[in-house]
C-alpha positions in Angstrom: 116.0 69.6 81.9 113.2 67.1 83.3 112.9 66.3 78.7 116.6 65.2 79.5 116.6 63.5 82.2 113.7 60.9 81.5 115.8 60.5 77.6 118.7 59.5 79.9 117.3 57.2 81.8 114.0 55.9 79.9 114.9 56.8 76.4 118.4 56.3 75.8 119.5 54.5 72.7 121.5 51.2 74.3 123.0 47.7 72.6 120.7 44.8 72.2 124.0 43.2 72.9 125.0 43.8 76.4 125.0 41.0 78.8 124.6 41.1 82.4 128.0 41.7 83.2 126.9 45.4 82.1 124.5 45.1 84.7 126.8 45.4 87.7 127.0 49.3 87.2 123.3 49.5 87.8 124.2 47.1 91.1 126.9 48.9 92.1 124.8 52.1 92.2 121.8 50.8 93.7 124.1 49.1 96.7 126.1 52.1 97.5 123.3 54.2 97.9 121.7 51.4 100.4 125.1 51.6 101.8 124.2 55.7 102.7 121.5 54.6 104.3 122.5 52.3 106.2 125.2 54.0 107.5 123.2 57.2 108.2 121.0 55.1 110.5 124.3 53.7 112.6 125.4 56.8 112.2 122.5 58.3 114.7 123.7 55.4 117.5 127.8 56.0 117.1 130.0 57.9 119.7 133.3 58.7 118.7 135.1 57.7 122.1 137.8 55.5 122.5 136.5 54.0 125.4 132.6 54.2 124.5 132.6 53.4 120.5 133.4 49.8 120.8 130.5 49.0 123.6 128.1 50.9 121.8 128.2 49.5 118.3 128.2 46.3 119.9 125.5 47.2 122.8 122.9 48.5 120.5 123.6 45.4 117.5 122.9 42.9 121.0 120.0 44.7 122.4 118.4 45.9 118.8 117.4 42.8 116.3 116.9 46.3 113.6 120.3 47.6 114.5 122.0 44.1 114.0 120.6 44.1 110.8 121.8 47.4 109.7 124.9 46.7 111.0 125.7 43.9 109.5 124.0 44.7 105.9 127.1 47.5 106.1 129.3 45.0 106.8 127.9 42.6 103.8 127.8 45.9 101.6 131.0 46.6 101.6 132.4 43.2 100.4 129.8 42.8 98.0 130.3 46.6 96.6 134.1 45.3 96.2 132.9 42.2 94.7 131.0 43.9 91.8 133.7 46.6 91.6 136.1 44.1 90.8 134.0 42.5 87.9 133.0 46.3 87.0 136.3 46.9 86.5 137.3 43.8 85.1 134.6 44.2 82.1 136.0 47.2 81.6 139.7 45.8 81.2 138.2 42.6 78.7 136.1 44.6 76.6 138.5 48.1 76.5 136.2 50.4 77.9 138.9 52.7 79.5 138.8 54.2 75.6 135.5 56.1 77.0 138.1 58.1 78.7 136.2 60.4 81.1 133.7 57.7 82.1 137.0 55.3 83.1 138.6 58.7 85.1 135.4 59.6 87.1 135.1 55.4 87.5 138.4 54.6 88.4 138.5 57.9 91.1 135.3 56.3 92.3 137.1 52.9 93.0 140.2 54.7 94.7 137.6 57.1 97.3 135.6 53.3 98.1 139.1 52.1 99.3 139.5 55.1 101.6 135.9 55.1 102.4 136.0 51.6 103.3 139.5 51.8 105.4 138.1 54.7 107.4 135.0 52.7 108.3 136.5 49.8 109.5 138.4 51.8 111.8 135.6 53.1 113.8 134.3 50.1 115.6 137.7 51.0 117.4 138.2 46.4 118.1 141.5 44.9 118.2 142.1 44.5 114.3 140.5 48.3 113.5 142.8 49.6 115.9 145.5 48.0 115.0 145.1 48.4 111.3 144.8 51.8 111.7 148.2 52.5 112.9 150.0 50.1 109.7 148.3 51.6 107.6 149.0 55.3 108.7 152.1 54.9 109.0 152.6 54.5 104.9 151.5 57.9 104.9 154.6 58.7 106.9 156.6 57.1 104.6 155.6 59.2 101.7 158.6 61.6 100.8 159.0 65.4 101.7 155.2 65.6 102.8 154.9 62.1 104.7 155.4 63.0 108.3 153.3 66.3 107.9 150.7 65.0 106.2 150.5 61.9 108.8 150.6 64.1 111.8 147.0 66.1 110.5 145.6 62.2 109.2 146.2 61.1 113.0 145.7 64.3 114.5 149.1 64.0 116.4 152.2 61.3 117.3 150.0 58.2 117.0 146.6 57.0 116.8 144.4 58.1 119.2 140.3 59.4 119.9 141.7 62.4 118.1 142.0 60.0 115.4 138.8 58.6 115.6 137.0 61.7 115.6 138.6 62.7 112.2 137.9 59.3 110.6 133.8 59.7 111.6 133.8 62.9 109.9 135.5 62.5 107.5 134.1 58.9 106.5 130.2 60.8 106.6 131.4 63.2 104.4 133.2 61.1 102.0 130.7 58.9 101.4 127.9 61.9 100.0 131.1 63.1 97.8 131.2 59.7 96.5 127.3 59.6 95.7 127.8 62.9 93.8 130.7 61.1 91.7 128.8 58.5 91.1 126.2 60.4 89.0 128.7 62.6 87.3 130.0 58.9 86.4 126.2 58.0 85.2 125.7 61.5 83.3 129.6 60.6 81.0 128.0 57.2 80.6 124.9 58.7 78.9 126.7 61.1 77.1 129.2 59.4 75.3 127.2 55.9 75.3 128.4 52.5 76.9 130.7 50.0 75.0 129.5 46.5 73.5 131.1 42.9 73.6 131.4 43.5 69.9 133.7 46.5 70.5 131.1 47.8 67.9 130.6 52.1 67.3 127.2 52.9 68.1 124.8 52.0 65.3 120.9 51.9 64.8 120.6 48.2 63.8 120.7 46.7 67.0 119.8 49.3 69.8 116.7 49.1 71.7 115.3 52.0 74.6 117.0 51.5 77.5 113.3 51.5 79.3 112.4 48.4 79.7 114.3 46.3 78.2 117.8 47.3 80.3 116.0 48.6 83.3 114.3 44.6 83.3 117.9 42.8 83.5 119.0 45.6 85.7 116.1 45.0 88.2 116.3 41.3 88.2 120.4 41.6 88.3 119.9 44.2 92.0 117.2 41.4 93.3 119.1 38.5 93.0 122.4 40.1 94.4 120.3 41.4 97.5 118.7 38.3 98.1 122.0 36.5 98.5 123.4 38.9 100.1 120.4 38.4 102.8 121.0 34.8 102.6 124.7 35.3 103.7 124.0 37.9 106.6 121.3 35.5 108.2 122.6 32.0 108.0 127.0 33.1 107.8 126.8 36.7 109.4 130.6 36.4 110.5 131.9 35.5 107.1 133.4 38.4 106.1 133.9 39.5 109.6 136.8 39.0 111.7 137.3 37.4 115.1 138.9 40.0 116.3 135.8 42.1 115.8 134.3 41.1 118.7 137.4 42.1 121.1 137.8 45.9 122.3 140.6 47.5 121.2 144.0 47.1 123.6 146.6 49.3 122.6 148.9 47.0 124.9 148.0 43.9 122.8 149.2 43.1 119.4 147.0 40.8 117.7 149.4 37.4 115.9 148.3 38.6 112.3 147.7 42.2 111.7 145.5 42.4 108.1 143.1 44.5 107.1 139.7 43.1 105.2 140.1 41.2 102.2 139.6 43.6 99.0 143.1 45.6 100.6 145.0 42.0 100.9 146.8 42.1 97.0 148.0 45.9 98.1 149.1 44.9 101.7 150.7 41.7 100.5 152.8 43.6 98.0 153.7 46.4 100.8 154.7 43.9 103.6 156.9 41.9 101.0 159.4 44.7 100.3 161.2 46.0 102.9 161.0 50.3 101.9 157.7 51.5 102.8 158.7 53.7 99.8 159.5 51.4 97.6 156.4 49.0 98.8 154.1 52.3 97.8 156.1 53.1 94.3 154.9 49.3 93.3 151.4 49.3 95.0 151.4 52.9 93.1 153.1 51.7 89.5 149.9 48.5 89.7 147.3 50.9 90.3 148.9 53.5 87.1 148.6 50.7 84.9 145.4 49.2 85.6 143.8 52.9 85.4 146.3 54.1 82.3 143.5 54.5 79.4 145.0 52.8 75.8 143.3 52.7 72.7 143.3 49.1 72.7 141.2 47.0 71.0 138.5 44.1 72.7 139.8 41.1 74.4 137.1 38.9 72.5 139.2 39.3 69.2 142.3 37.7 70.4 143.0 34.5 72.3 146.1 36.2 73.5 144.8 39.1 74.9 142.5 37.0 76.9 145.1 34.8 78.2 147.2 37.6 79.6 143.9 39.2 80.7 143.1 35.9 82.8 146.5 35.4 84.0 146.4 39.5 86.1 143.1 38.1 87.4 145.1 34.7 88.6 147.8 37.0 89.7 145.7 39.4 91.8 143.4 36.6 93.3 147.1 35.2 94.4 148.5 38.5 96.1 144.4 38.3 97.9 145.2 35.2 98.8 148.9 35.4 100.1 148.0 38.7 101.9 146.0 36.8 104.6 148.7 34.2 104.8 151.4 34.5 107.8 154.0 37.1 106.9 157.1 34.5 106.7 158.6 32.2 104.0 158.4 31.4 101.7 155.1 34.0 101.1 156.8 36.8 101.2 159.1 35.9 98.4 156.2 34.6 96.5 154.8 37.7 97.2 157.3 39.9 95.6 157.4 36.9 92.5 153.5 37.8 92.1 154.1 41.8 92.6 156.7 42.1 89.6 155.0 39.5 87.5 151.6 41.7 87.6 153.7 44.4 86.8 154.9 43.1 83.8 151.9 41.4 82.7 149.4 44.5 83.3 152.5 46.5 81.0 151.8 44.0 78.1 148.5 44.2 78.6 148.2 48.0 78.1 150.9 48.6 76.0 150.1 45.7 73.4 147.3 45.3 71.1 147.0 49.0 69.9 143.6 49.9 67.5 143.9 52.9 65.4 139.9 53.1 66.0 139.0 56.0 67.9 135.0 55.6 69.7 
């Protein structure tokens, strides 16, 4: 057992090859386990009260210089865990790495638990945009056929959101996040079973592997120090940057905010959603996008055709657009443009995972 474990992560075989975009795995674990942590420690200091939740995260991140920090590191973690998600998963679209299929499962199940994980954290500050969040994004639960309105009614814990709710999301959210942890290594175990891809697209050979100890675990070190340190740079000189104003108001369930969004790495989803009029059809989109990008093809590497790449850059323009058009005012002309970008990613991601076949199986 221990002879295994130190050949997984000492000894392994790797590519001389890989770059540092096959770092951001290695990043990605290292900040969601500081994300634990950290949330552990606010964890000790949270109440789940309506009425005491809001002056008590903010009390205790006012009074506490230690608790500010924590606080805030969550709130940087977050967006820079979605961050190196989105290039994590965007090497794995560019070089074909969904044809390791279980690795891309386990990954790609990962990615959809952060998005919950994420949502049900940003609730439980309980200000004006969690609150109101909260109850938009519910309600698409409700609009899920046959099972919608039952299924809502236990996620809320009745006819609306309430300190019911809250209670649910805090356990829920502490569980969730261990589960995710436990994933995660499955996800690292796959990896080191069935051996990571290449930028050649190459099948594992021994002319140009090295240990993975030290020369991976170097670039992996350097890669987590650098993304820390700016990520410390950000939360001390722009802590509100990926915060919103409305974060520092307690929640009013008799005041609507002007612009109800929720943070930036839901925008694409919740700009496609609010541009269709169904709920149902909204979800059958958001839920068609999310099939496609997750479908595993055998296709073969982006770097041996200038087509492939092009369509491969254009989903990227696409989805930076819907991020984008999601924090602009829901009016027109976005919300056409919206529903332009929606079908055009559609058809784009289609012919990007449909075209290109390889008859080599890895």
């Amino acid at each position: 057992m221990l002879a295994k474990l130190v050949r997984s992560f000492t000894d392994l075989p790797i590519s001389f090859s890989l770059s540092y975009y096959w770092c951001s795995g290695f990043i990605l674990s290292s900040l969601i386990f500081l994300q634990t942590v950290t949330g552990i420690i606010l964890s000790f200091i949270y109440v789940a009260h309506p009425s005491l939740s809001f002056g008590w995260v903010l009390g205790e991140s006012a009074d506490s210089f230690f608790y500010w920090v924590v606080r805030y590191w969550h709130i940087w973690g977050v967006s820079m865990i979605f961050i190196l998600t989105f290039v994590h998963m965007g090497r794995a679209l560019y070089y074909s790495s969904y044809s390791k299929r279980g690795v891309w499962n386990v990954g790609f199940l990962i990615y959809l638990l952060l998005m919950i994980e994420s949502f049900l954290g940003y609730i439980l500050p309980w200000h004006q945009m969690s609150y109101w969040a909260a109850p938009v994004l519910t309600t698409i639960v409700q609009g899920l056929p046959i099972i919608g309105p039952v299924l809502y009614s236990y996620v809320v814990g009745g006819f609306s959101v309430t300190g019911v709710t809250l209670i649910r999301v805090f356990s829920v959210h502490v569980c969730l996040g261990f589960f995710i942890l436990g994933l995660l290594a499955l996800h690292v175990v796959l990896l080191h079973d069935t051996g990571s891809n290449n930028p050649l697209f190459a099948p594992t050979g021994r002319s140009d592997v090295v240990y993975f100890h030290s020369y991976h675990t170097n670039k992996d070190a350097f890669a987590v120090v650098v993304v820390i340190f700016f990520s410390f740079l950000g939360l001390w000189y722009i802590p509100d940057l990926v915060a919103d104003p409305d974060g520092y108001i307690e929640a009013n369930t008799l005041l609507t905010p002007m612009s109800i969004k929720p943070e930036w790495y839901f925008l694409a989803y919740y700009a496609v959603i609010r541009s269709i009029e169904s709920k149902i059809g909204g979800l059958v989109v958001v839920s068609t996008i999310l099939f496609l990008v997750w479908v595993p093809t055998s296709n073969s590497c982006s770097a041996y055709s200038v087509a492939r790449q092009s369509i491969f850059w254009l989903v990227c323009n696409l989805f930076g657009g819907l991020i984008y058009l999601g924090m602009c005012h829901p009016e027109y002309p976005y919300l056409f443009i919206c529903k332009i970008y929606a079908v055009a990613l559609l058809f784009v991601l289609l012919g990007f995972k449909a075209l290109w076949g390889s008859d080599r199986v890895l």
